[in-house]
Structures are given as structure tokens and as C-alpha cells.
N, C-alpha and C positions, 0 to 999 in steps of 0.2 A: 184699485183692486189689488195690486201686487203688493202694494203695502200693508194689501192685510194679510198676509202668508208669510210663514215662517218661512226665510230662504235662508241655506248657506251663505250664498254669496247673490252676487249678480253679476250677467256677464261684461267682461271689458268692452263698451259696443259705443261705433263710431254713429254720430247722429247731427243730424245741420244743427243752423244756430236758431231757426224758424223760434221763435217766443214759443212756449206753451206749458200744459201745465196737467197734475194729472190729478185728477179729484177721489181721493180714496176715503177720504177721514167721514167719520160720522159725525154728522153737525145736527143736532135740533134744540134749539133757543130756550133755555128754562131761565128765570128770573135772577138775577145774581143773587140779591137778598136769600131768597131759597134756597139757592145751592148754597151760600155761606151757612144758613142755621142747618139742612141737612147736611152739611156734612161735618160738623161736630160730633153724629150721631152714625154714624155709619162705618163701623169698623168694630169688632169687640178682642180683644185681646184672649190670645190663646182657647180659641174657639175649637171645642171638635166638631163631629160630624154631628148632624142634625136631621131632624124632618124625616125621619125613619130611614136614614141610610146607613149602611150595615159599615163598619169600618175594620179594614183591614189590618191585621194584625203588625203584616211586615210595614207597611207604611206606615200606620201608627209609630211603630218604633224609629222607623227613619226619619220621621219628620220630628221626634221627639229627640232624638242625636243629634240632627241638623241644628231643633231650636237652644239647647242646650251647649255647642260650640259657638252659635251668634251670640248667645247671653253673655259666655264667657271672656268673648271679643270685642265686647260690646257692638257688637254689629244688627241688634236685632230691638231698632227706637219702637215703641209703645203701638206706637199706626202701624206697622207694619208686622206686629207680632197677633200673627192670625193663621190657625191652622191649615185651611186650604190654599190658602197664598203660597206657604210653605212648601205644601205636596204638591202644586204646582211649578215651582221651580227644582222641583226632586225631578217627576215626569220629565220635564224638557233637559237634564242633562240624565237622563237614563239612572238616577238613583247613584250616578259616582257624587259618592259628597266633596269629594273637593275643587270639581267642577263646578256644583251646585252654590259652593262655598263661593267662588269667586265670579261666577255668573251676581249673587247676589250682593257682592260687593262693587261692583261695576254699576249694579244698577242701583244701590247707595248713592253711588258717587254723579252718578245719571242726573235722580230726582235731585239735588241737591244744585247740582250745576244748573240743571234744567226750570227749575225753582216748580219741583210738579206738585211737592204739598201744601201750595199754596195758590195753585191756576185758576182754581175755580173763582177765589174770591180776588184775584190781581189782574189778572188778563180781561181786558176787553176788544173783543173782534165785532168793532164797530162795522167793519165793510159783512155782516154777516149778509143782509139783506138780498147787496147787489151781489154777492157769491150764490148766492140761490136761484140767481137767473142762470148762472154758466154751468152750476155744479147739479144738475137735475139727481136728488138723492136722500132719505133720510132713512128714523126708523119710523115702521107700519105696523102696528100689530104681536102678535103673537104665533110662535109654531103652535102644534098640535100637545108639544113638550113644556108648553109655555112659555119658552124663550124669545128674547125678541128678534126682532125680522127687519134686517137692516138691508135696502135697495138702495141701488146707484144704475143708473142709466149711462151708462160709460159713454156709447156713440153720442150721443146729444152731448158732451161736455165742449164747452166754446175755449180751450186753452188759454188764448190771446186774448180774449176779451178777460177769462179772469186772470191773468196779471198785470191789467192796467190798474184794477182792483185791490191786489195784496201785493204779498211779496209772497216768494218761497218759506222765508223765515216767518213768518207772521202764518201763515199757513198751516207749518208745522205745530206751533204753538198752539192754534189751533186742535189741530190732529190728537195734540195728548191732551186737550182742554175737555174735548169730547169723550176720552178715552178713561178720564176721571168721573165726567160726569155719568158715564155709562156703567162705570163701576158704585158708584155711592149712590146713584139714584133707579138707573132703569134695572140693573139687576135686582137689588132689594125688594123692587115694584113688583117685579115679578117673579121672585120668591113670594112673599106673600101672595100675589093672586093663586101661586099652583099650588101652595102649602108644600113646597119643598125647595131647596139651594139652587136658585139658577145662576152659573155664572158665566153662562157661554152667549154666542145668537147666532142664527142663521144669517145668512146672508145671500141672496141674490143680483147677480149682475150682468145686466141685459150689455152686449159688446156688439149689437149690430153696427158694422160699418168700422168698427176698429183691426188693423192690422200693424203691418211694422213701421207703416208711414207714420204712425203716432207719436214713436218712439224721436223724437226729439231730445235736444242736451238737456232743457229744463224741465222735458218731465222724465229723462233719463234721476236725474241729480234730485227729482225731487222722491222717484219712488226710492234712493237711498236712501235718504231723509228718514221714510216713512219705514224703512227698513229695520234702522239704526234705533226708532220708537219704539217700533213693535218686539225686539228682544228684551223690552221692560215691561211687557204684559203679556206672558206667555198664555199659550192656552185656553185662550176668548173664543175662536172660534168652535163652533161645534161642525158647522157643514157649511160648503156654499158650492151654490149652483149659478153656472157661469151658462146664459141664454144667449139662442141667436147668433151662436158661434158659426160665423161661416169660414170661407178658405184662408183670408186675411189675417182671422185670428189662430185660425188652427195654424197656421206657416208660425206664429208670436209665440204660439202657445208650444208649440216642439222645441220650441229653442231654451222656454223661462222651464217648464218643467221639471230639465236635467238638475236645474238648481234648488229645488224643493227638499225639504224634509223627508224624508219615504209614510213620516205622520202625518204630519199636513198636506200631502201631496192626493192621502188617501181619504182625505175631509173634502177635495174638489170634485165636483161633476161634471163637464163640460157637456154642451147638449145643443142642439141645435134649434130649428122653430117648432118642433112639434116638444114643448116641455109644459104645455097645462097639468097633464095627467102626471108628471113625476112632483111638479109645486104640488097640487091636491093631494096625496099623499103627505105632504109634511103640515102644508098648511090651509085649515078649512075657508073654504069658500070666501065666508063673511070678512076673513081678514087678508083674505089676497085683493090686492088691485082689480080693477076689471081689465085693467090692459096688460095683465099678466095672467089673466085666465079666471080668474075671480070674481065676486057680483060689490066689491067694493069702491065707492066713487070720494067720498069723503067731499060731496059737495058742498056743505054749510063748512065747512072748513079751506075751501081755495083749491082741493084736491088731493088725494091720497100723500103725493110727495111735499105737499104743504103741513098735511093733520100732527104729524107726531104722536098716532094714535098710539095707544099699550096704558097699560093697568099705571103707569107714572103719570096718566093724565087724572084718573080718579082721586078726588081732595080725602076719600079715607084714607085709601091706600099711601096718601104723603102726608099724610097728617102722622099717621103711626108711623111712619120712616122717620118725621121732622121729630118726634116726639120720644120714641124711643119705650113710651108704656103703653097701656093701656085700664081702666080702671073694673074692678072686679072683674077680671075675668078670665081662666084657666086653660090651660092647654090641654085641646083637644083632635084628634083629626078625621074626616071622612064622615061626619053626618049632616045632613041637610034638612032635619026637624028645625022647627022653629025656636027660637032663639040659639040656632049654631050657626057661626059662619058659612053662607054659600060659596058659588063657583062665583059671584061676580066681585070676591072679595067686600061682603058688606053683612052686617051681622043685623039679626031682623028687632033688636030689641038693644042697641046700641052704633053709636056712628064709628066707636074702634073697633075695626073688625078683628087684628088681627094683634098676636102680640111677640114684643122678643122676649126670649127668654133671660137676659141678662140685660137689665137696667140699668148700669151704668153707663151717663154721657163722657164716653171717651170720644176724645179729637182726632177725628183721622181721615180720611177719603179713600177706604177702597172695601172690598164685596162684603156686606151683611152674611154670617151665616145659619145665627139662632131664630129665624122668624117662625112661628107657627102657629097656623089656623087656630083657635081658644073659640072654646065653648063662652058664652054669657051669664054671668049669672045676674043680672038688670031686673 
């Protein structure tokens, strides 16, 4: 969980040598092949704003200063010239560009060492399987926003058992392996389902039975780890609610607080057993758990934390992501007559439902943001 929060820092803290391990990263299995052909297709170069959202003057221009200093420095490769990525990294240093400047040169120098535009199709995290025994956790669904709904059951995680398993470093690898494929695939998925740019998710994390005793050296060193990541994808989160907080965690959670963002710090809810009624509010019924308050079991699939339910399961919805067109058919938004795309992302008189507006297969792995609902003409 800590490794999904923008921290400062973390504090200097002494911890036994007990093995353990701390399970943050977002893991759910899509076929390598797949992820290699989408993500050729999943990035468009110098993208604005889309999907009827109104675009800011002054950003407009700062992100158009910002792109035009990388150009010049050459600091700004083809994948990674995309307009929201950009205001993204404006946001997280407050709009000072020369912060922003070398925030994104860091994180240049990151993927490159890190070898991140290329995880998807080089890394294989064979031990995924038996990780899914220790790490009880994936994504579920969709918010009320469309976003996806990413759970982790923190107390149930077996530390020791998973690092007989991996390692730290293989883990991490991991952690941005996820973090790529969340960006080229589940986001995209779910822009097109809502017919507008999702590039954030919720998140939920049940902490019954965790407190300071957790905090060991190995998952001290690993939430760094995940720390150290997460400054190269700013601004993924949209909200998360943190369940089942009792005294243990509240004494962990006084301590990690001071070190938050005063942004991200105000993206957390901490909540205790009575949180049905705050999840319903964000997320409808059908797509919450039943053991989170919801009427969801996902039994033909091994169980909600098994499904990797959300619109990146639907073969239209990855067909137009792998594909990048679709054939006759125009942009249009919000009607539900026959032959327009519906809410379930599927068009009644074609199997592309949805289309990008710029059809060039460029190479790259990170957030689609021209997708939008099209009317049929079939």
C-alpha cells in the first residue's frame, strides 16, 4: 500500500531481521503476446485533451513550454511525447518547470536503466501463480467513474512464505511490469468503456491485523523500492480507502502520514469496519466484492481476487485497443439508439465499438488519450 503513495521520504526506522515482504504492486496476468501487439499501439504522440474535456488555457501553454524545451534538448523520445503525461509531471512539481524539467530527466534516465519500455514484452514473472497464494490482491471492476478498482488484502499477505518465492528485485520488476501494463492496457479499456480519458484507479486496502510489528527490514527496503517507482508514474491514483483500520494501524498510520504529500495524503480515507456505505458511494454493488459489502463473487472465475474483472476483459474493447481503428465508423458521444455504441462498450451493428481518433500505430506503452464512443454507419 505505501508504495502506492507519493511520499517525501520515509522515516529512518529500526526493524528485526524476521524475512518478510510487502505486497503493493498491481499483478493480474494478460498474455505476453497481447501485451507485445498492444502495445505498439497504445500511446499517440502530442495528444490534447479529449472526450469532451475542456482544456485549460494556462496549462495548455505550460505543457506546450515544457514540450518544446524537451524537443529542444532532445529529451522528449516519440512514447513518451503525449500531452497528459506531460501535465502530469507539471502537477506533481507544482508547475515550476525546472523542477518538472529534471524530475523528467531522472525518470528518462529511470526507464532506460530500468529497461521499462520494454517490460512488457522481456520480463517474465514465472513465480506469478505461487505469489497469488501470499499476495491476496488484484484489479475488480470499475468505480461509479469508470475507473478501475484495484484491492489488496494487506493482513492476509504471508511475507515469508512470499520470499521463498521471489526476490525483492524480481518483485520490483514486477511492480512496474504491472504498472506498464495498467497504463497501455486497463486504462485504454476503460476509457473507451466510459467514452472519456481514464488514467487514474481507486483503490482499496483492507489492513485488518496490520500494525508496526509488520514493518520489518525486508518490507521496510521493499516499500523504498516501490517508492523509488512510483516517482515515475505520478498521479495514477485517484482515491483510496484504506479498511478495517484498527489501533495497530492507526499507531503505523500516525507515524507514515507526516511523510505524505499534503496531495496525496488528501486522496486517503482511513475508515474503520463500518465502510460498506462509503465503498457504495463510489462503487456500485455489482462490482464490489461481497466481502467488501457488495453482491459480487466472481465464482465461475476462482473468486473476485482471482477474475481481473473490467472492460480489458471484453475481446471488443481489446480488439480496438490491439487494432488502433475501426471500420466505417464516426465519432460520436451519448446516444443509445440502435446502431450507437452503448454503456457496455459494444456497438449493436458492429463488433468495433469504439474508435481512436488518430490512427497512427506508433510504439510506445503508456496512457491512450483519443478514444471515443463513434456512432456506426454498418
Amino acid at each position: 500500500m505505501f508504495g502506492a503513495i507519493q511520499c517525501n521520504s520515509l522515516p529512518d526506522l529500526e526493524a528485526s531481521d524476521e524475512d518478510c515482504a510487502y505486497g503493493t504492486c498491481k499483478k493480474n496476468e494478460i498474455s505476453h503476446s497481447r501485451d507485445k501487439k498492444i502495445r505498439k499501439k497504445t500511446i499517440y504522440p502530442d495528444s490534447p485533451p479529449t472526450l469532451g474535456e475542456a482544456q485549460d488555457s494556462e496549462e495548455a501553454e505550460a505543457v506546450n513550454v515544457l514540450r518544446q524545451t524537451l524537443i529542444a534538448d532532445s529529451l522528449l523520445p516519440p512514447i513518451l511525447d503525449d500531452y497528459h503525461m506531460i501535465l502530469k509531471y507539471l502537477k506533481a512539481m507544482n508547475f515550476n518547470m525546472e523542477d518538472t524539467k529534471n524530475m523528467w530527466i531522472n525518470m528518462l534516465k529511470w526507464r532506460k536503466d530500468f529497461g521499462a519500455d520494454t517490460i512488457l514484452e522481456d520480463y517474465k514473472f514465472n513465480e506469478l501463480n505461487e505469489i497469488r497464494k501470499y499476495v491476496p490482491q488484484g484489479y475488480h471492476g470499475i468505480d461509479k467513474e469508470g475507473r478501475p478498482v484495484y484491492i489488496e488484502i494487506l493482513g492476509q499477505i504471508d511475507p515469508k512464505k512470499l520470499l521463498r518465492v521471489t526476490t525483492i528485485e524480481r518483485y520490483a520488476k514486477y511492480y512496474v511490469q504491472e504498472y506498464e501494463r495498467t497504463l497501455s492496457i486497463r486504462f485504454p479499456a476503460c476509457s473507451i468503456a466510459a467514452g472519456r480519458r481514464v488514467d487514474s484507479n481507486t483503490t482499496i486496502i483492507d489492513v485488518q491485523g496490520v500494525g508496526l510489528w509488520n514493518l520489518t527490514k525486508p518490507v521496510i527496503e521493499l516499500i523504498r523500492r516501490m517508492q523509488e517507482i512510483n516517482t515515475n508514474y505520478p498521479d495514477t491514483l485517484c482515491q483510496m480507502f484504506i479498511i478495517n483500520a484498527g489501533q495497530g494501524f492507526k499507531m503505523l498510520w500516525n507515524m507514515v502520514q507526516s511523510f505524505l504529500e499534503p496531495k496525496a495524503k488528501s486522496k486517503i480515507h482511513v475508515l474503520g469496519t463500518k465502510f460498506r456505505s462509503t465503498l457504495l458511494e463510489v462503487i456500485d454493488a455489482s462490482e464490489l466484492p461481497e466481502f467488501l459489502g457488495g453482491c459480487c463473487n466472481c465464482a465461475e472465475k476462482g473468486g473476485c481476487m482471482r477474475s481481473d474483472k473490467g472492460p480489458w476483459k471484453d475481446p471488443h474493447v481489446m480488439k480496438v485497443i490491439s487494432s488502433g481503428k475501426t471500420k466505417g465508423c464516426i465519432s460520436r458521444r451519448g446516444s443509445t439508439r440502435e446502431g450507437i455504441i452503448h454503456g457496455s462498450g459494444r456497438c449493436s451493428s458492429s463488433e468495433d465499438a469504439f474508435v481512436h481518433r488518430n490512427h497512427a500505430p506508433k510504439s510506445t506503452a503508456l496512457v491512450t488519450d483519443h478514444l471515443a464512443p463513434v456512432e456506426c454507419k454498418h
